[in-house]
mmCIF file of the N, C-alpha and C atoms, coordinates in Angstrom:
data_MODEL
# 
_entry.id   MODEL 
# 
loop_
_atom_site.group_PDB 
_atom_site.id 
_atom_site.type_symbol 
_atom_site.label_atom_id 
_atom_site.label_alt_id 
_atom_site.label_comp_id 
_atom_site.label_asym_id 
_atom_site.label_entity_id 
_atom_site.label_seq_id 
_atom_site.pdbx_PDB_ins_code 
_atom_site.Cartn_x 
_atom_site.Cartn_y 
_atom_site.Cartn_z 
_atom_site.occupancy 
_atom_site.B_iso_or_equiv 
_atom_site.pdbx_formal_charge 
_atom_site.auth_seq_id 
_atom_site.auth_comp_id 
_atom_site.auth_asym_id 
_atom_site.auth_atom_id 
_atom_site.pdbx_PDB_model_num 
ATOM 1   N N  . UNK A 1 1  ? 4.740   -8.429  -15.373 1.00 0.00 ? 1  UNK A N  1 
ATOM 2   C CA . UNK A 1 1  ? 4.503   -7.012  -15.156 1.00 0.00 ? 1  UNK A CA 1 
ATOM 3   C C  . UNK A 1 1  ? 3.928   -6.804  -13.760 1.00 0.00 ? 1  UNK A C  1 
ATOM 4   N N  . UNK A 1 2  ? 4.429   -5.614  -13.009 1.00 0.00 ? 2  UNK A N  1 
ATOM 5   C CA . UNK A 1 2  ? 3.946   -5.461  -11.892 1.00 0.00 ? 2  UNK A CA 1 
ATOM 6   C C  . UNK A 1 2  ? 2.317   -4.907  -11.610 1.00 0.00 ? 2  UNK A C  1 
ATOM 7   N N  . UNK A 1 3  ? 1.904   -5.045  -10.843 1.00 0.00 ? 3  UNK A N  1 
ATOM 8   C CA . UNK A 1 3  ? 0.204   -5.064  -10.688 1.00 0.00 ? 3  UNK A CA 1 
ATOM 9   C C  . UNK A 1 3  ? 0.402   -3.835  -9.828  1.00 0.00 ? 3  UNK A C  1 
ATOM 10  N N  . UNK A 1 4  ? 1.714   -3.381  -9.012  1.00 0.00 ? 4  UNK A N  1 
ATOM 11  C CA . UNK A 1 4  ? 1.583   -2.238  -8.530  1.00 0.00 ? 4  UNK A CA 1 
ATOM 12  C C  . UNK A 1 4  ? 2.718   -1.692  -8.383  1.00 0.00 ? 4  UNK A C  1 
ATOM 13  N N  . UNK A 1 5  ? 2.238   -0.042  -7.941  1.00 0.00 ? 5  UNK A N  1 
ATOM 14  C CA . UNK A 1 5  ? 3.227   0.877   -8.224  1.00 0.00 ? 5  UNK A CA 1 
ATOM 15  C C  . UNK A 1 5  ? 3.511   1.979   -7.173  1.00 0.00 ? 5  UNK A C  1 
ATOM 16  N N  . UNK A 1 6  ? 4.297   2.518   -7.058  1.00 0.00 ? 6  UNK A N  1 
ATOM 17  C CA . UNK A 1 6  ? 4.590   2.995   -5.849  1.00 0.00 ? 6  UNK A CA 1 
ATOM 18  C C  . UNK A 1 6  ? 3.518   4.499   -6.214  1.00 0.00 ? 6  UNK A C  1 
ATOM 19  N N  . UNK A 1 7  ? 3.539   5.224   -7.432  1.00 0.00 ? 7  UNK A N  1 
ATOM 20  C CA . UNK A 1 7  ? 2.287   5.849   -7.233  1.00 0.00 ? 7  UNK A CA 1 
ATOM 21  C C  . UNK A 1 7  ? 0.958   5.891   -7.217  1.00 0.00 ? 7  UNK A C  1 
ATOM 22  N N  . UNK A 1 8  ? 0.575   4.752   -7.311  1.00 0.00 ? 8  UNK A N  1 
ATOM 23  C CA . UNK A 1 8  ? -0.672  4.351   -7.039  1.00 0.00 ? 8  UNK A CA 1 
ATOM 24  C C  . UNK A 1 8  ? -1.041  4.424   -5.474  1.00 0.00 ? 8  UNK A C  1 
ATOM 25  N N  . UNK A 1 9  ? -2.946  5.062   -5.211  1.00 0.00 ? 9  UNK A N  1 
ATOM 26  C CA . UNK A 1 9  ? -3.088  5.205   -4.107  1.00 0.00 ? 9  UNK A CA 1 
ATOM 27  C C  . UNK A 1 9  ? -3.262  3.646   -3.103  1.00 0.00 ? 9  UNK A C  1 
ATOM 28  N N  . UNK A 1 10 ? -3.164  4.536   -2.001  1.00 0.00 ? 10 UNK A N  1 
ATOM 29  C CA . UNK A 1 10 ? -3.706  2.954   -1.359  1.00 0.00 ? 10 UNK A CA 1 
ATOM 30  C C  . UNK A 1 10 ? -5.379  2.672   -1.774  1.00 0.00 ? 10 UNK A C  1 
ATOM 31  N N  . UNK A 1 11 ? -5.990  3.363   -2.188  1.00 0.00 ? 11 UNK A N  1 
ATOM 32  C CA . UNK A 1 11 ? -7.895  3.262   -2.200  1.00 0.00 ? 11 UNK A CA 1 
ATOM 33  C C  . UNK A 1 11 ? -7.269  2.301   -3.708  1.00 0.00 ? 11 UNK A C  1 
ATOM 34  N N  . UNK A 1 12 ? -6.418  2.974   -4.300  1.00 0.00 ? 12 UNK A N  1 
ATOM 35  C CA . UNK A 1 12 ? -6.211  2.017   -6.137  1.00 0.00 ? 12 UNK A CA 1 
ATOM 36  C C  . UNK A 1 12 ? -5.836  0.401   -6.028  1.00 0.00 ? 12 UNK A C  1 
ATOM 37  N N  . UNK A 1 13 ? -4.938  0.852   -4.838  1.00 0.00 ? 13 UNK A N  1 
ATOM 38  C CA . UNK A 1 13 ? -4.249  -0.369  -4.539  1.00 0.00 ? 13 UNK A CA 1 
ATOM 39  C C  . UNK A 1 13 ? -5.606  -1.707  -3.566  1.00 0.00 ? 13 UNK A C  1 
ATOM 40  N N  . UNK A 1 14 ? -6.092  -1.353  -2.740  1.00 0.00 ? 14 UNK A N  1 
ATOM 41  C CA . UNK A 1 14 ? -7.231  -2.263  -2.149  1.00 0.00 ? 14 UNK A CA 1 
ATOM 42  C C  . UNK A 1 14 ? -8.723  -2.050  -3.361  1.00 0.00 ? 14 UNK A C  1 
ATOM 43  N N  . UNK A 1 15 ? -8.606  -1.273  -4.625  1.00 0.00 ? 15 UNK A N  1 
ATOM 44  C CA . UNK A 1 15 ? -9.540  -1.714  -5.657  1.00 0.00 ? 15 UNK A CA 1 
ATOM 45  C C  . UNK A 1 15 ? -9.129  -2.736  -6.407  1.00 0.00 ? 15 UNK A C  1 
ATOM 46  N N  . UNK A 1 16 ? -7.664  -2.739  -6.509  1.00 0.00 ? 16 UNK A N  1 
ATOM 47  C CA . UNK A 1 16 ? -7.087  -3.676  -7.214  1.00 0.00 ? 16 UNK A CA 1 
ATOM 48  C C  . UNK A 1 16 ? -7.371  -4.993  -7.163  1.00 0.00 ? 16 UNK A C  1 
ATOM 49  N N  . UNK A 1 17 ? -6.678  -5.204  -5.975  1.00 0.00 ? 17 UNK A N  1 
ATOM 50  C CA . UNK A 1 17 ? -6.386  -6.563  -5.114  1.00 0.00 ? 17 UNK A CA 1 
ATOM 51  C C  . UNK A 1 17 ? -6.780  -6.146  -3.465  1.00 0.00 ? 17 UNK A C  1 
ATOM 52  N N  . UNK A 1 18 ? -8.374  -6.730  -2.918  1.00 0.00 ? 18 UNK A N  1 
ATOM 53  C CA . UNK A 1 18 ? -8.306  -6.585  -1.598  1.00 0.00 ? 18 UNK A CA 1 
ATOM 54  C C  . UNK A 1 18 ? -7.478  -7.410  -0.699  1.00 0.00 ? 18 UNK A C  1 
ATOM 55  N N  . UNK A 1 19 ? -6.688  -8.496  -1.317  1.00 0.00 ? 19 UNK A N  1 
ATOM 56  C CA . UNK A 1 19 ? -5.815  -9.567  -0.498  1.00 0.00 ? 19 UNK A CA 1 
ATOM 57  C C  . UNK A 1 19 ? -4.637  -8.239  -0.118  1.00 0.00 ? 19 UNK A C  1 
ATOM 58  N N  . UNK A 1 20 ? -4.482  -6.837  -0.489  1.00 0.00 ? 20 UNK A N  1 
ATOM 59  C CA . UNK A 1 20 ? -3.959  -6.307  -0.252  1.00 0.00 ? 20 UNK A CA 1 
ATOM 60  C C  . UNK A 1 20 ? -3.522  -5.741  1.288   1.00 0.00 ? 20 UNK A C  1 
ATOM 61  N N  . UNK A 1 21 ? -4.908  -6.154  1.241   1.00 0.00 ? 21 UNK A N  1 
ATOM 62  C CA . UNK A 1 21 ? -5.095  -5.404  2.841   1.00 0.00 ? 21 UNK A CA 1 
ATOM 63  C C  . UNK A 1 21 ? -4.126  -5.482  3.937   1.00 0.00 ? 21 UNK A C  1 
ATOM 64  N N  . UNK A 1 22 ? -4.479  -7.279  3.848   1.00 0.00 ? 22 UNK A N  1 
ATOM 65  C CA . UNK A 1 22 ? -3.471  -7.723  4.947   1.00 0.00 ? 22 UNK A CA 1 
ATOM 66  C C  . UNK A 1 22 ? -2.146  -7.116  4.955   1.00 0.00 ? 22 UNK A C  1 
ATOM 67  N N  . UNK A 1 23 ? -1.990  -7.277  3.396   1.00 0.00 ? 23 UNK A N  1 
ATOM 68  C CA . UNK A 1 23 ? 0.180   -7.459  3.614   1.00 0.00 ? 23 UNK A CA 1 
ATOM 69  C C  . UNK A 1 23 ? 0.404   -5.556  3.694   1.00 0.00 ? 23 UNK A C  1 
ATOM 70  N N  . UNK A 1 24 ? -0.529  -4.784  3.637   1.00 0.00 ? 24 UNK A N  1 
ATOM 71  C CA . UNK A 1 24 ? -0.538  -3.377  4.350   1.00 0.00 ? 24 UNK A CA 1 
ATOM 72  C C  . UNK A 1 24 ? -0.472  -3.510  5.992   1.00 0.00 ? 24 UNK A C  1 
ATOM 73  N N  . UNK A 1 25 ? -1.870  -4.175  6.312   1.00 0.00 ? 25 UNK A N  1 
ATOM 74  C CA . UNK A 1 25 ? -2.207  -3.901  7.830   1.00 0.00 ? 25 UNK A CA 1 
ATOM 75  C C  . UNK A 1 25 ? -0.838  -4.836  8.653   1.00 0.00 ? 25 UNK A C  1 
ATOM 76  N N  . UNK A 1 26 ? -0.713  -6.020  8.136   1.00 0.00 ? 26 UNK A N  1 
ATOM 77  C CA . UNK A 1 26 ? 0.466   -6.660  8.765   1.00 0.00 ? 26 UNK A CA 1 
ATOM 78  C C  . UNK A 1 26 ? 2.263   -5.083  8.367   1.00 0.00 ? 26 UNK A C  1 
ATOM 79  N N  . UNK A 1 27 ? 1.904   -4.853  7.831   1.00 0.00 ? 27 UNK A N  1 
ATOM 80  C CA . UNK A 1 27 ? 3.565   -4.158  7.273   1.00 0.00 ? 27 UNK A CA 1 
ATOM 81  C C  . UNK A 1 27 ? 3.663   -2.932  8.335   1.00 0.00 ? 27 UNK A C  1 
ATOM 82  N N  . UNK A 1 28 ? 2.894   -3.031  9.397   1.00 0.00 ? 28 UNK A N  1 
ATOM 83  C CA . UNK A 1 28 ? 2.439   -1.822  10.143  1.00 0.00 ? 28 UNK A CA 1 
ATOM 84  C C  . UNK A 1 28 ? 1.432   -0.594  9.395   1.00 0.00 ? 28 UNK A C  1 
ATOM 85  N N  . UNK A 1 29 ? 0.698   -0.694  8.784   1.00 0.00 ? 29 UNK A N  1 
ATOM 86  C CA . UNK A 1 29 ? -0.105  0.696   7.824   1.00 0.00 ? 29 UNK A CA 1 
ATOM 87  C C  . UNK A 1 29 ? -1.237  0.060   8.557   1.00 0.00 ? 29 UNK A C  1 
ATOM 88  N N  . UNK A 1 30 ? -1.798  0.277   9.810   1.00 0.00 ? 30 UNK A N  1 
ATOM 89  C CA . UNK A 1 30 ? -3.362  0.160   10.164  1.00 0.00 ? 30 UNK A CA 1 
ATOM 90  C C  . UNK A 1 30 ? -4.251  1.204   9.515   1.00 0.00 ? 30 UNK A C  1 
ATOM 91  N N  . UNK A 1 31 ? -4.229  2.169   9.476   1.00 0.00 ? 31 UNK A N  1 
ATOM 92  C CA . UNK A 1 31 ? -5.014  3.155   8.735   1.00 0.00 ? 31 UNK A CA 1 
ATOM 93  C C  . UNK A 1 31 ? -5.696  3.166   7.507   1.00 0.00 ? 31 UNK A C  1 
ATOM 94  N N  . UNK A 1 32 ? -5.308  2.039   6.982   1.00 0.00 ? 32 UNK A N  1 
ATOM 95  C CA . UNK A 1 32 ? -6.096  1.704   5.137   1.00 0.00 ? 32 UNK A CA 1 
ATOM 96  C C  . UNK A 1 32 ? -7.414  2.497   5.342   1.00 0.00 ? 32 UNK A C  1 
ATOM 97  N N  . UNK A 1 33 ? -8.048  2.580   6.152   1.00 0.00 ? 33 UNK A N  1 
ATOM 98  C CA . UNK A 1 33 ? -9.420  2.636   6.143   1.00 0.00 ? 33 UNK A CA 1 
ATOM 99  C C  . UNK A 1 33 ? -10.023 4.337   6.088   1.00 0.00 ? 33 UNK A C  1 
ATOM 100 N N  . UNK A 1 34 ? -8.693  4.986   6.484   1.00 0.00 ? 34 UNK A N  1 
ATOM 101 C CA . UNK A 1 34 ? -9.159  6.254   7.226   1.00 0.00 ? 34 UNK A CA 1 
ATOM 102 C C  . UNK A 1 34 ? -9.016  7.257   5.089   1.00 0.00 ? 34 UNK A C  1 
ATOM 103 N N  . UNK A 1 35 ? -10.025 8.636   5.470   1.00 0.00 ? 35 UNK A N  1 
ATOM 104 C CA . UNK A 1 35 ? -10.290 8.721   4.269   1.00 0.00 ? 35 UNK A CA 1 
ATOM 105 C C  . UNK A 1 35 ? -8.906  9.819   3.526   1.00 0.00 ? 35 UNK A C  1 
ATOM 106 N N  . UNK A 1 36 ? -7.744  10.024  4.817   1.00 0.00 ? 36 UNK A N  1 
ATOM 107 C CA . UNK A 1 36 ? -6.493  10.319  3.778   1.00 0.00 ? 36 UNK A CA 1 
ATOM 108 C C  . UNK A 1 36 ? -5.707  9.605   3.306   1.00 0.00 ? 36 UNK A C  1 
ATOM 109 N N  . UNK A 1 37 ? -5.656  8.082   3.864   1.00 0.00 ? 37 UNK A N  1 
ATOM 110 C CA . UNK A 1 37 ? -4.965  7.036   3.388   1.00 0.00 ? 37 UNK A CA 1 
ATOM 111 C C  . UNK A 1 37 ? -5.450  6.877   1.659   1.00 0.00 ? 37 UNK A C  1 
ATOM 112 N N  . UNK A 1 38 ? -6.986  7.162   1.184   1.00 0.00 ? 38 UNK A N  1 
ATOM 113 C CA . UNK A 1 38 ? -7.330  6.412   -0.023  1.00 0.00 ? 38 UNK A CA 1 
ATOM 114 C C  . UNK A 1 38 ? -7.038  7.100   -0.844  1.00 0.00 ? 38 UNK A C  1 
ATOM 115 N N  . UNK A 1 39 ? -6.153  8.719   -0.364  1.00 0.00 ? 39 UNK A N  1 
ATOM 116 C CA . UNK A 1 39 ? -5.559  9.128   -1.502  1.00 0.00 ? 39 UNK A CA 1 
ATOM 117 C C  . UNK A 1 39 ? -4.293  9.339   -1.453  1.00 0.00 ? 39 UNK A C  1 
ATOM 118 N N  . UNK A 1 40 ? -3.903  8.763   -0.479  1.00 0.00 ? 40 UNK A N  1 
ATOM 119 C CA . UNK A 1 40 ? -1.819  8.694   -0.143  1.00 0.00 ? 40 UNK A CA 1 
ATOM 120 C C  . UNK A 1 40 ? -1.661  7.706   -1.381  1.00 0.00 ? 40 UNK A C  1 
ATOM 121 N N  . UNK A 1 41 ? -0.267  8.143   -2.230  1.00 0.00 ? 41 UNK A N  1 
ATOM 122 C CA . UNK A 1 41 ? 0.752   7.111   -2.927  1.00 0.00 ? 41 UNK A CA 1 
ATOM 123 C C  . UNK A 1 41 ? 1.331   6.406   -1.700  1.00 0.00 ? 41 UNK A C  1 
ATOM 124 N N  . UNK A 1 42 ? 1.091   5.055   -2.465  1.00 0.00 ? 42 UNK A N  1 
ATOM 125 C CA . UNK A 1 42 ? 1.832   3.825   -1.369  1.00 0.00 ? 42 UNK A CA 1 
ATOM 126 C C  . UNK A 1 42 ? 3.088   4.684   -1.091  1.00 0.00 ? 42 UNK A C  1 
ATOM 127 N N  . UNK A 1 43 ? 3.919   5.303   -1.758  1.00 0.00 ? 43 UNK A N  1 
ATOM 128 C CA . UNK A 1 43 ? 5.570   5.915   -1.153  1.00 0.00 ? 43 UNK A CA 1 
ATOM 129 C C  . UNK A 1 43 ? 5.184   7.218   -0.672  1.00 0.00 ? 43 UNK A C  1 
ATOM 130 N N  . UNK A 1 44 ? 3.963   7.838   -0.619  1.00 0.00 ? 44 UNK A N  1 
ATOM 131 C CA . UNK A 1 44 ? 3.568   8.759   0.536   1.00 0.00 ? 44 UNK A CA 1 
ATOM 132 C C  . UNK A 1 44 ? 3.721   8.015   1.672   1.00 0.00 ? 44 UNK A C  1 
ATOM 133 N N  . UNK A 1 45 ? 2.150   6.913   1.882   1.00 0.00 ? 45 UNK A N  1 
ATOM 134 C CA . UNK A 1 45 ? 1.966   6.367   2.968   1.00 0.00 ? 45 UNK A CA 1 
ATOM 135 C C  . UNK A 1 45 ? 3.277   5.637   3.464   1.00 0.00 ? 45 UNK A C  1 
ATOM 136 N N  . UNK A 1 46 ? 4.414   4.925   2.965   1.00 0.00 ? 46 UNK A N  1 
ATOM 137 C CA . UNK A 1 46 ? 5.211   4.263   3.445   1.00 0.00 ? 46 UNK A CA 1 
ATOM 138 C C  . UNK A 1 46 ? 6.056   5.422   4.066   1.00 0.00 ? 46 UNK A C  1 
ATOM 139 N N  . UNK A 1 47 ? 6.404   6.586   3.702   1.00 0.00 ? 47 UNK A N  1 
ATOM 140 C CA . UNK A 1 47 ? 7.184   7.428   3.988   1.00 0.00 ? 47 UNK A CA 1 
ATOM 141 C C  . UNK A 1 47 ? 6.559   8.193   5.193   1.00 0.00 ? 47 UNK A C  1 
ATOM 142 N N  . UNK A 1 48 ? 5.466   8.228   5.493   1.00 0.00 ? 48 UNK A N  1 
ATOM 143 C CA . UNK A 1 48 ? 4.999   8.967   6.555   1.00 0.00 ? 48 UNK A CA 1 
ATOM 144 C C  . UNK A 1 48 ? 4.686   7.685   7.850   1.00 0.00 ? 48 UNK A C  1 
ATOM 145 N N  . UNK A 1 49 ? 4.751   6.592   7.653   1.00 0.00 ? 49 UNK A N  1 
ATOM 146 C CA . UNK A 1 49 ? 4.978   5.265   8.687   1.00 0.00 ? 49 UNK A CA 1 
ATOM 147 C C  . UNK A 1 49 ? 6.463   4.714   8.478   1.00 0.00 ? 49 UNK A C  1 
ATOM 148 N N  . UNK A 1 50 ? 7.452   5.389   8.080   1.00 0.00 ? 50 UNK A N  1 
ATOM 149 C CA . UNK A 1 50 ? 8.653   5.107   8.583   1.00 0.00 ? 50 UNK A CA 1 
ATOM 150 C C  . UNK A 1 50 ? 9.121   3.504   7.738   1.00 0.00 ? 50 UNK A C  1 
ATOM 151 N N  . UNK A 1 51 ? 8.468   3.095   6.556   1.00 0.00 ? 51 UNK A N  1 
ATOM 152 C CA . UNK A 1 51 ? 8.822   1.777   5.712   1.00 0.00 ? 51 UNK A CA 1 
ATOM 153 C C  . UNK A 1 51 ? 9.520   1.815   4.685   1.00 0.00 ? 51 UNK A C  1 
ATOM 154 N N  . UNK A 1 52 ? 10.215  0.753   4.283   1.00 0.00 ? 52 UNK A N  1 
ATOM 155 C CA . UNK A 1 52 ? 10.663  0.855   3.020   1.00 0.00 ? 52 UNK A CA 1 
ATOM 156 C C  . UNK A 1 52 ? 9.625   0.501   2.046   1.00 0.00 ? 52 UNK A C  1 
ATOM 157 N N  . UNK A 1 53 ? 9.347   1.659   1.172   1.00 0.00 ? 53 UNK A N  1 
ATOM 158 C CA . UNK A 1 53 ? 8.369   1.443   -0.305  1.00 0.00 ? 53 UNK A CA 1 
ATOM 159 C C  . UNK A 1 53 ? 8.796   0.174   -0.790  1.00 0.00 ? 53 UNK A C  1 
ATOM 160 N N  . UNK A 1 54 ? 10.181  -0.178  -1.132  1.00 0.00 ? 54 UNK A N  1 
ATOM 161 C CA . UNK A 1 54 ? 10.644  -1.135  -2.431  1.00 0.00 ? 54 UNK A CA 1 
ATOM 162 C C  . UNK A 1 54 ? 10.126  -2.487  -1.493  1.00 0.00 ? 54 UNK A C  1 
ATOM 163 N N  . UNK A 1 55 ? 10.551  -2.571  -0.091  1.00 0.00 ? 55 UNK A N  1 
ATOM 164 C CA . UNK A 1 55 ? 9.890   -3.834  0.383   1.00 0.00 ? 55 UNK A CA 1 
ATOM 165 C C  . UNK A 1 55 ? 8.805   -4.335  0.445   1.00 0.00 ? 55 UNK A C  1 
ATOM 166 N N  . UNK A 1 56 ? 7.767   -3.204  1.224   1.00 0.00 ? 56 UNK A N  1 
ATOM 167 C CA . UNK A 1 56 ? 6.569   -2.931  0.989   1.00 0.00 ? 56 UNK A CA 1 
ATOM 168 C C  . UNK A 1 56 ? 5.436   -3.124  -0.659  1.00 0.00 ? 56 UNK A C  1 
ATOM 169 N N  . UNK A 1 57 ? 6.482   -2.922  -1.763  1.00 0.00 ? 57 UNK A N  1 
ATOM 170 C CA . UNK A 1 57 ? 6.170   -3.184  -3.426  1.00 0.00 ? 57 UNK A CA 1 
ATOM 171 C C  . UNK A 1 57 ? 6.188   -4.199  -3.698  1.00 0.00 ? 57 UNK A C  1 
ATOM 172 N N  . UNK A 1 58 ? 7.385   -4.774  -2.958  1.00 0.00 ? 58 UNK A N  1 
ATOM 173 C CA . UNK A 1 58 ? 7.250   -6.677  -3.321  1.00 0.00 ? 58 UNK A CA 1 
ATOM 174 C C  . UNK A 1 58 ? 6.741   -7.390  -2.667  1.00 0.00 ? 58 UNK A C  1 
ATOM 175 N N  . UNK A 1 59 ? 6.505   -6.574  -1.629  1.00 0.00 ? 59 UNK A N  1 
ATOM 176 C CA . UNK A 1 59 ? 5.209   -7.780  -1.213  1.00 0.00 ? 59 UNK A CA 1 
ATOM 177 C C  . UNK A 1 59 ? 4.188   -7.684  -1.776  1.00 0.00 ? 59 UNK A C  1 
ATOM 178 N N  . UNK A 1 60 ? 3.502   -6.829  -2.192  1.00 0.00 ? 60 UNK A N  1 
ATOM 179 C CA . UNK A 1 60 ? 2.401   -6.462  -2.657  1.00 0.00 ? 60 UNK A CA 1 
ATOM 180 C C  . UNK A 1 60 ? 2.413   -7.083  -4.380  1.00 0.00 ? 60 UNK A C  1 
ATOM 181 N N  . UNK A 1 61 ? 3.320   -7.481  -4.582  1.00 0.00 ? 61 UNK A N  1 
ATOM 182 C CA . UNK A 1 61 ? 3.103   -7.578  -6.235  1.00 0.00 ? 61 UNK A CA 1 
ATOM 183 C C  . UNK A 1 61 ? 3.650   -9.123  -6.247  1.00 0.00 ? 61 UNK A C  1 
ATOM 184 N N  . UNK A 1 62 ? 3.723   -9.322  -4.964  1.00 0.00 ? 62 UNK A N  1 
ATOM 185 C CA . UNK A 1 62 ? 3.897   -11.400 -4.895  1.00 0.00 ? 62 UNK A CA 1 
ATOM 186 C C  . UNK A 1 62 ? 2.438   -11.826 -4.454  1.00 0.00 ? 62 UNK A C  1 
ATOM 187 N N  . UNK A 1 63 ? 1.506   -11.433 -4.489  1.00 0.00 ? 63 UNK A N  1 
ATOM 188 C CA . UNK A 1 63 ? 0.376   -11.202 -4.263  1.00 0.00 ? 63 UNK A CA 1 
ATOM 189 C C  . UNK A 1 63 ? -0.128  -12.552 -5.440  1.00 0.00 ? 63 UNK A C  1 
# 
């Protein structure tokens, strides 16, 4: 079962799993930190930095 989801925020997603961080900050998403990121859906935030969500999902859930 997947540990994450494309509507889950990024603040849900780095409560989850902070090993998260990286495979965000590396995927180009520097902003984790800032306080509209902790309520963007990962397929907000991927969609407003120009990423693919589904790639961006599997990395995050090979975690």
């Amino acid at each position: 079962m997947a540990k994450f989801t494309k509507d889950m925020t990024i603040g849900e997603i780095l409560n989850t799993d902070m090993n998260a961080a990286p495979v965000l900050i590396e995927s180009g998403m520097h902003c984790i930190g800032c306080p509209s990121a902790q309520g963007e859906s990962l397929e907000e935030a991927a969609l407003v930095h120009g990423m693919d969500c589904d790639a961006l999902l599997e990395k995050l859930n090979a975690l």
